[in-house]
Legacy VTK file of the C-alpha trace (Angstrom):
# vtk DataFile Version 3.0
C-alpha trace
ASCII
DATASET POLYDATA
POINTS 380 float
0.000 0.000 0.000
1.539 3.636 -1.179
1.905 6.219 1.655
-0.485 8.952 -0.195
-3.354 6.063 0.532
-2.997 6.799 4.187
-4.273 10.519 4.410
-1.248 11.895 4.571
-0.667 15.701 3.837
1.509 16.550 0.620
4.072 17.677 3.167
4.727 14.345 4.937
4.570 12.279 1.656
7.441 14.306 0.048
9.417 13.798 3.034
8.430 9.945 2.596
9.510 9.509 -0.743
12.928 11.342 0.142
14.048 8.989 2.965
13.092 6.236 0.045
10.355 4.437 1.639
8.229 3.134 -1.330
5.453 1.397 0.173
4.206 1.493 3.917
4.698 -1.740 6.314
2.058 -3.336 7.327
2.187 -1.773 11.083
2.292 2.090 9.181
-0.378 0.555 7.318
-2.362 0.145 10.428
-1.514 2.420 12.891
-1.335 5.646 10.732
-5.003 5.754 10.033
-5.982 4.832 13.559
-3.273 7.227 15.114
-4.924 10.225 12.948
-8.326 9.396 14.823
-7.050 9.993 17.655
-7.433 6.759 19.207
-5.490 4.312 21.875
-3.153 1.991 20.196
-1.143 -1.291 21.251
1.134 -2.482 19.003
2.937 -5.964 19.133
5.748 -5.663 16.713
9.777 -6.300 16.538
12.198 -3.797 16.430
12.577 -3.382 12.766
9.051 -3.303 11.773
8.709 -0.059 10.984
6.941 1.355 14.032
8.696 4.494 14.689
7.623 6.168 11.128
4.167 4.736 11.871
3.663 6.747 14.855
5.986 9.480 13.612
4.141 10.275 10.806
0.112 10.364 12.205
1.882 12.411 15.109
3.624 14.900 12.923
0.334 15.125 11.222
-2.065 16.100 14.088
1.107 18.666 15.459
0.222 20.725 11.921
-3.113 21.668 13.319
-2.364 22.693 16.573
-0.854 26.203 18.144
2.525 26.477 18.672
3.875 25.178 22.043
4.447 26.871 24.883
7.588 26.979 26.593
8.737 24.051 28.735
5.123 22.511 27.972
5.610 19.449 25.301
3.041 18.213 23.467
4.340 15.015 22.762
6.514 12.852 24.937
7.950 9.684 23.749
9.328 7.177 26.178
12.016 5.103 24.931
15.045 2.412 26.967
18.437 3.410 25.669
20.094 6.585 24.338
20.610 4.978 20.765
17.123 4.663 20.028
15.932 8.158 21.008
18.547 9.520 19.071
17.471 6.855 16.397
13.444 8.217 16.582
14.747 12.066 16.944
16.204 11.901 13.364
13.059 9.725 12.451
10.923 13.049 13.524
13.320 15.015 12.432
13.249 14.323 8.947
10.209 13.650 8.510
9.075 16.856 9.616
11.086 18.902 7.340
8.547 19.860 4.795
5.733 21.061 7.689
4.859 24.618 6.849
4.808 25.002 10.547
7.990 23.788 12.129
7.956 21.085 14.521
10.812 20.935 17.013
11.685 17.663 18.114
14.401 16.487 20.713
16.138 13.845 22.182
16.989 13.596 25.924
19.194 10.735 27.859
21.405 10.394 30.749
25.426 9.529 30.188
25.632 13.645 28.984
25.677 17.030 30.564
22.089 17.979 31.619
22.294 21.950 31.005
22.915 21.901 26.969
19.269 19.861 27.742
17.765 21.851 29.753
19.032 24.891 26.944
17.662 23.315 23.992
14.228 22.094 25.393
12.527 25.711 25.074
9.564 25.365 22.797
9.900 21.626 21.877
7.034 19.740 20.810
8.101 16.536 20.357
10.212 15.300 23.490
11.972 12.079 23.189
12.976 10.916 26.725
15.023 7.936 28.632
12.452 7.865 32.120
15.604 8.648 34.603
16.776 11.852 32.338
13.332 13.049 32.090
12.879 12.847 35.713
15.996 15.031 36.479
14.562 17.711 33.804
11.036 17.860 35.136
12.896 17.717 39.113
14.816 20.535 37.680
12.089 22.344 36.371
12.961 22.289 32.924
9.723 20.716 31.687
5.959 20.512 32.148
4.197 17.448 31.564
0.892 18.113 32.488
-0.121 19.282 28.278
1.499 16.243 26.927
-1.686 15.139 24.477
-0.249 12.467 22.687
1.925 9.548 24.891
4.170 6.745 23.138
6.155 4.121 24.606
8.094 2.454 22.861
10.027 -0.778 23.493
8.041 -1.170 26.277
8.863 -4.348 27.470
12.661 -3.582 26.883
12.089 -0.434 29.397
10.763 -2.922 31.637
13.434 -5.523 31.574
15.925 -2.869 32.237
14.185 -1.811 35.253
12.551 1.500 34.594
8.743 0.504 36.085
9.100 2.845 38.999
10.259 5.896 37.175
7.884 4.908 34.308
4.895 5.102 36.973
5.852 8.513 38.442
6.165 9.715 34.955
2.463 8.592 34.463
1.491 10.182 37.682
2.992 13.807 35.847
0.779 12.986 32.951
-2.945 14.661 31.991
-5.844 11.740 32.569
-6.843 12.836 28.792
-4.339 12.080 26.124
-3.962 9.849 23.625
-1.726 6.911 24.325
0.543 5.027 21.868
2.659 1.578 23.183
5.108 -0.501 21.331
6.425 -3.647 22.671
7.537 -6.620 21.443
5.331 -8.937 23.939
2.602 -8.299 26.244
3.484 -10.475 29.439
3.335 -9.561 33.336
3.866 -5.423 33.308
3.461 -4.270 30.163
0.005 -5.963 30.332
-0.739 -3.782 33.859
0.234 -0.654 31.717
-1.680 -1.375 29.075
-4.604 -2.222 31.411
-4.531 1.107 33.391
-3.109 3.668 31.119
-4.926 2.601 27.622
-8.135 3.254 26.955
-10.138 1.347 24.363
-6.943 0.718 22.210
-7.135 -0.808 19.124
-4.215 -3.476 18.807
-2.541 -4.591 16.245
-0.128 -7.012 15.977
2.629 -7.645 12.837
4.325 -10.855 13.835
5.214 -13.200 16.551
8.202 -13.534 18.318
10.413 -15.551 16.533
9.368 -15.419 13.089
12.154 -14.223 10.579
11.893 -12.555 7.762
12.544 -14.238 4.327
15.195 -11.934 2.953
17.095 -12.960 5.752
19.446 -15.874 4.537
20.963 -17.606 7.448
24.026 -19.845 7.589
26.294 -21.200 10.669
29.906 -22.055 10.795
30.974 -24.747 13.558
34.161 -23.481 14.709
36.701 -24.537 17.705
36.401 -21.812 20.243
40.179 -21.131 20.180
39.362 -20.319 16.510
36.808 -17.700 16.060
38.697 -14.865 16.141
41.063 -16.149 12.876
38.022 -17.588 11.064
35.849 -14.219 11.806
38.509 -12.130 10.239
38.910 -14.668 6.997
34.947 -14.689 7.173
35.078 -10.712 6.218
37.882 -10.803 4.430
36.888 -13.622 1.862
33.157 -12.365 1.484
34.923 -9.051 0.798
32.105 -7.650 3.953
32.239 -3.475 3.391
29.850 -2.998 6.062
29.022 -5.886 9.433
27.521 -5.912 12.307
29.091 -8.155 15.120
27.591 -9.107 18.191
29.436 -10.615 21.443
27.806 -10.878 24.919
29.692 -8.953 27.158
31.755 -5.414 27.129
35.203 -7.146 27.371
34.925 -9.827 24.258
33.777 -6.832 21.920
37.088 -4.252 22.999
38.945 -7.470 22.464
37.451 -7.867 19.298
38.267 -4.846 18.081
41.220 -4.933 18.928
42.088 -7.762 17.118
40.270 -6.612 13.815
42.621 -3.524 14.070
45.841 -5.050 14.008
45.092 -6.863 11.218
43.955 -3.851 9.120
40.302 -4.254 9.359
38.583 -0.965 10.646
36.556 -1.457 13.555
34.483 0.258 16.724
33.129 -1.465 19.691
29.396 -0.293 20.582
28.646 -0.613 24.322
27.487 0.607 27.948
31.430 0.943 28.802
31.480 3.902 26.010
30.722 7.613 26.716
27.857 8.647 24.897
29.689 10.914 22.432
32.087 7.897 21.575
29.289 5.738 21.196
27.325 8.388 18.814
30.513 8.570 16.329
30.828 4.771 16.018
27.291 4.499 14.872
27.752 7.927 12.371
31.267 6.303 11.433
29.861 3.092 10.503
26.808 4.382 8.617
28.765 6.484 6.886
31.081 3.059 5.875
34.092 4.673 7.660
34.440 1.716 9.964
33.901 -1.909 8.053
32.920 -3.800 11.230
30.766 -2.312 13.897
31.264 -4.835 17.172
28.279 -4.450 19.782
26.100 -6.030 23.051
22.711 -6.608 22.959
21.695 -3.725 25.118
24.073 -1.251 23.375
22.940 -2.165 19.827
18.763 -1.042 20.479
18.539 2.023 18.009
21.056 0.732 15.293
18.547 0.861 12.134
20.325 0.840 8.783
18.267 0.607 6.175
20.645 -1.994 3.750
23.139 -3.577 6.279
23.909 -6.557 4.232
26.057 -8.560 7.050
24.667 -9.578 10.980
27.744 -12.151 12.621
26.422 -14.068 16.038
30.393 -13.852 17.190
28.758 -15.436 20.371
24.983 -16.751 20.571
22.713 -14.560 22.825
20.867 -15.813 25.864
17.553 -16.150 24.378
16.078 -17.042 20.529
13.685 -13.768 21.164
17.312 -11.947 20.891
18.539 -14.111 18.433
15.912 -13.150 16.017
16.398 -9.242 16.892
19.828 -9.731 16.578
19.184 -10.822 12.701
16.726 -9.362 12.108
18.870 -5.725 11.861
19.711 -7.410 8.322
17.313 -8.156 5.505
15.445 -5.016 5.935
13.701 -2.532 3.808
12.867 -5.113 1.581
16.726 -5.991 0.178
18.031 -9.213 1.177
20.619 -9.787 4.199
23.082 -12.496 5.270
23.195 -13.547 9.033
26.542 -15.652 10.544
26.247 -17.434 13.321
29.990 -19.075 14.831
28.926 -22.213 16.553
31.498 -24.027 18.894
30.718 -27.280 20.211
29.232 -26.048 23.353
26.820 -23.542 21.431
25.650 -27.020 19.245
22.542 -27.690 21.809
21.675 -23.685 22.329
21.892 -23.352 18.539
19.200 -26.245 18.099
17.006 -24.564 20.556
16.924 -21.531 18.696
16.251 -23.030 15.586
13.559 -25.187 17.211
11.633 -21.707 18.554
12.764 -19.897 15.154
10.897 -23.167 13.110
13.404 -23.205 10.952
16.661 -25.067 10.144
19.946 -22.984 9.714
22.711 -24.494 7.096
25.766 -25.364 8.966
29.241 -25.343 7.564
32.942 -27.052 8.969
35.759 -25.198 8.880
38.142 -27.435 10.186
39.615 -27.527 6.666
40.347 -23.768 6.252
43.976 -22.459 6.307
43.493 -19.336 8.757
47.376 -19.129 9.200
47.963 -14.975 9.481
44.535 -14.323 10.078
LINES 1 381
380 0 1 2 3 4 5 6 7 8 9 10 11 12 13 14 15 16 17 18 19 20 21 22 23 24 25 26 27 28 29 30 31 32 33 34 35 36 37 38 39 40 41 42 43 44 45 46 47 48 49 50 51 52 53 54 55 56 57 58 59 60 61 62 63 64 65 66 67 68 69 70 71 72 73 74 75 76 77 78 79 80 81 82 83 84 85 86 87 88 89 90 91 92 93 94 95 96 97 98 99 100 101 102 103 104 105 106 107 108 109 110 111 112 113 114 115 116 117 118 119 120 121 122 123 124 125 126 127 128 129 130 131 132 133 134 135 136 137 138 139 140 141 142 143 144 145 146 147 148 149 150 151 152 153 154 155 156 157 158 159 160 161 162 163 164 165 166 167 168 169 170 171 172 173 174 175 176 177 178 179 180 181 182 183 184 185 186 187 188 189 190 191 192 193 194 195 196 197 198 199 200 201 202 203 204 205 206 207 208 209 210 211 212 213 214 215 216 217 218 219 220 221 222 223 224 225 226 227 228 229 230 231 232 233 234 235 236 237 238 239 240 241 242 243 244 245 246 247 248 249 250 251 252 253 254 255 256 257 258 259 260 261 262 263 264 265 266 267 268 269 270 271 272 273 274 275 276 277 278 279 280 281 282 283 284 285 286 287 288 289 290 291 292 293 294 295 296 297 298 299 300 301 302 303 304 305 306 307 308 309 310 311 312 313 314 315 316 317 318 319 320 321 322 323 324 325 326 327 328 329 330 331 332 333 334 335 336 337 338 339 340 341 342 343 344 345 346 347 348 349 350 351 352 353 354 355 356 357 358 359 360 361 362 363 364 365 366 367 368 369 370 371 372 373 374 375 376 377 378 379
C-alpha cells in the first residue's frame, strides 16, 4: 500500500519519498489511520518493523493543526530504553518533519551527557523524546511541564521494563494529563506491560505484525561450527573472503567486543566497539562512522545495539549466541530489511551445538551449517 493512501498531507509524503520508503509496512499501514483518529493503540511488533515512522508520521500530522507550544510545555513525549534509540526516533521526527509549513521541534533527551545543553535546547519543543531517569531530572529541575502532553508513546516497552525503569515509568504517568492519547510498542505483552496497558490505555485498538520468533525471508541464514580457540582467525577470513564493506558483530559482554576490536585492528580491518562501557559521544561517532562506511565492522552487546537501524546492512555475525532465541531473532533481524536481502553468521562451537538447536527449534526453521576445520586461517 503507497503512503499517499494513508491521508497523509503533501508535506509528509514528500518527506516519505525522500528517505526512500516506497510502500508502507504493514504496522504504518495500520496504525497511521488509527493514530490520525485519535485513538489508543497497542502495538505488538519487533524492532525493525517499521513502528517508529508509523507513529511518527500520524503524530507529525495532528502537530500541523495545533498552536505552537508553549515553553517548557511538550506536546508530545515519547518514552524510549536506551540513548541509541531516542537519538534513532529524533532523526526519524526530524526528517520527517522537514517539509511542515509550521515547524515542529523535536528532541532527544538521555542520561550519560551534561544535563544543562538539555535543559538549553528544550525551550519550545514539541516533540520530546525521553530515557524515564533523564526526564525525571529535567522535570525535578524544572525544565519541563508534563501536564499538556496530548499524545503519549512508549516504545520498546517491554525492553524499558526488563531494564528496570517501572518505577520511574509510573511517576512519569502520575505527571501525565488523565486525557491524552496513548501510543505503546512492545515486542510482547506479558506480566507489566500488560498492567500498563490495562490502566493507562483506553479502548486501544491493537494490532499485531508478527510473533516472536518469526524471521523474515530476505534474511538468509548460515552457521559455521568453529573450535572456540578459533573464532577470532576464522571471523577475520569470514570478512575478508566475502569481501564484507559494512558488518555488524555481536558478542555478549563489554570485554569480548574491545577485544574484538582490537584484534580486527591489528590486522587492518577498521573497527568500533558499541557498548554501555562507552561515553555517549564515543558511542554516537561509532554508529555515524559506521553508517557512513568509515568503519567496516561495527562490534556491539545486545543492550548497546537497540537504536542501530540501517536501512541496507547486508552482514549480521552471532560472534557469540545470545541468551535467548527472542534476541537471536532481533539480533538478525537488523539485516534483511527494507525489503533488500541480508546475510546472518552465526559461529557455533561445540558447546553452542545444543543452544543453537534450541533456537532453531523456537525460530521453526533449520539454519545451514558449515565445517571449517579444513580452512587455512594461518595470518589471520
Amino acid at each position: 500500500m503507497s503512503f499517499s493512501a494513508l491521508g497523509l498531507s503533501p508535506s509528509l509524503l514528500k518527506a516519505v519519498k525522500e528517505q526512500g520508503y516506497t510502500s508502507a509496512y504493514p504496522i504504518q499501514q495500520q496504525a497511521i489511520p488509527v493514530v490520525l483518529q485519535g485513538k489508543d493503540v497497542l502495538g505488538i511488533a519487533q524492532t525493525g518493523s517499521g513502528k517508529t515512522a508509523g507513529f511518527a508520521l500520524p503524530i507529525l500530522q495532528l502537530l500541523e493543526k495545533k498552536a505552537e507550544t508553549k515553553n517548557r510545555f511538550v506536546k508530545v513525549l515519547v518514552l524510549v530504553p536506551t540513548r541509541e534509540l531516542a537519538v534513532q526516533v529524533e532523526e526519524t521526527f526530524y526528517n520527517l518533519s522537514i517539509h511542515l509549513p509550521q515547524k515542529v521541534k523535536s528532541l532527544a533527551v538521555y542520561g550519560g551527557v551534561s544535563i544543562n545543553p538539555q535543559m538549553m535546547k528544550l525551550r519550545g519543543t514539541d516533540v520530546l523524546i525521553a530515557t524515564p531517569g533523564r526526564l525525571l531530572d529535567l522535570v525535578g529541575q524544572n525544565a519541563v511541564k508534563l501536564s499538556g502532553v496530548e499524545v503519549l508513546v512508549l516504545d520498546e516497552a517491554d525492553k524499558m521494563l526488563n531494564l528496570g525503569f517501572k518505577e520511574e515509568m509510573d511517576r512519569i504517568f502520575d505527571l501525565l494529563p488523565a486525557r491524552r492519547q496513548n501510543l505503546l510498542f512492545s515486542a510482547t505483552l506479558v506480566g507489566d506491560v500488560e498492567t500498563i496497558v490495562a490502566t493507562q490505555l483506553h479502548n486501544p485498538v491493537t494490532i499485531k505484525v508478527e510473533t516472536e520468533t518469526s524471521v523474515p525471508d530476505l534474511i538468509d541464514q548460515v552457521a559455521y561450527q568453529v573450535a572456540a580457540e578459533k573464532k577470532g582467525p576464522f571471523l577475520r577470513y569470514l570478512i575478508n573472503h566475502e569481501n564484507m564493506q559494512q558488518v555488524l558483530v555481536f558478542a555478549s559482554s563489554i570485554r569480548t567486543a574491545d577485544n574484538i576490536v582490537g584484534k580486527l585492528k591489528k590486522n587492518g580491518i577498521e573497527a568500533a566497539a558499541l557498548h554501555g562501557d562507552k561515553s555517549q559521544g564515543a558511542r554516537t561517532e561509532a554508529l555515524k562512522q559506521f553508517k557512513a562506511g568509515k568503519v567496516r565492522v561495527l562490534v556491539a552487546t545486545d543492550l548497546a545495539s537497540r537504536g542501530i537501524d540501517i536501512k541496507f546492512l547486508p552482514y549480521v555475525i552471532n560472534y557469540e549466541l545470545p541468551r535467548s532465541p527472542k534476541d537471536y531473532v532481533h539480533r538478525i533481524g537488523r539485516t534483511g530489511r527494507a525489503e533488500a536481502s541480508g546475510k546472518a553468521i552465526s559461529l557455533i562451537t561445540p558447546e553452542d551445538a545444543h543452544h543453537f538447536k534450541i533456537i532453531q527449534k523456537k525460530m521453526g526453521k533449520q539454519v545451514t551449517k558449515l565445517p571449517t576445520d579444513e580452512l587455512d586461517l594461518q595470518g589471520m
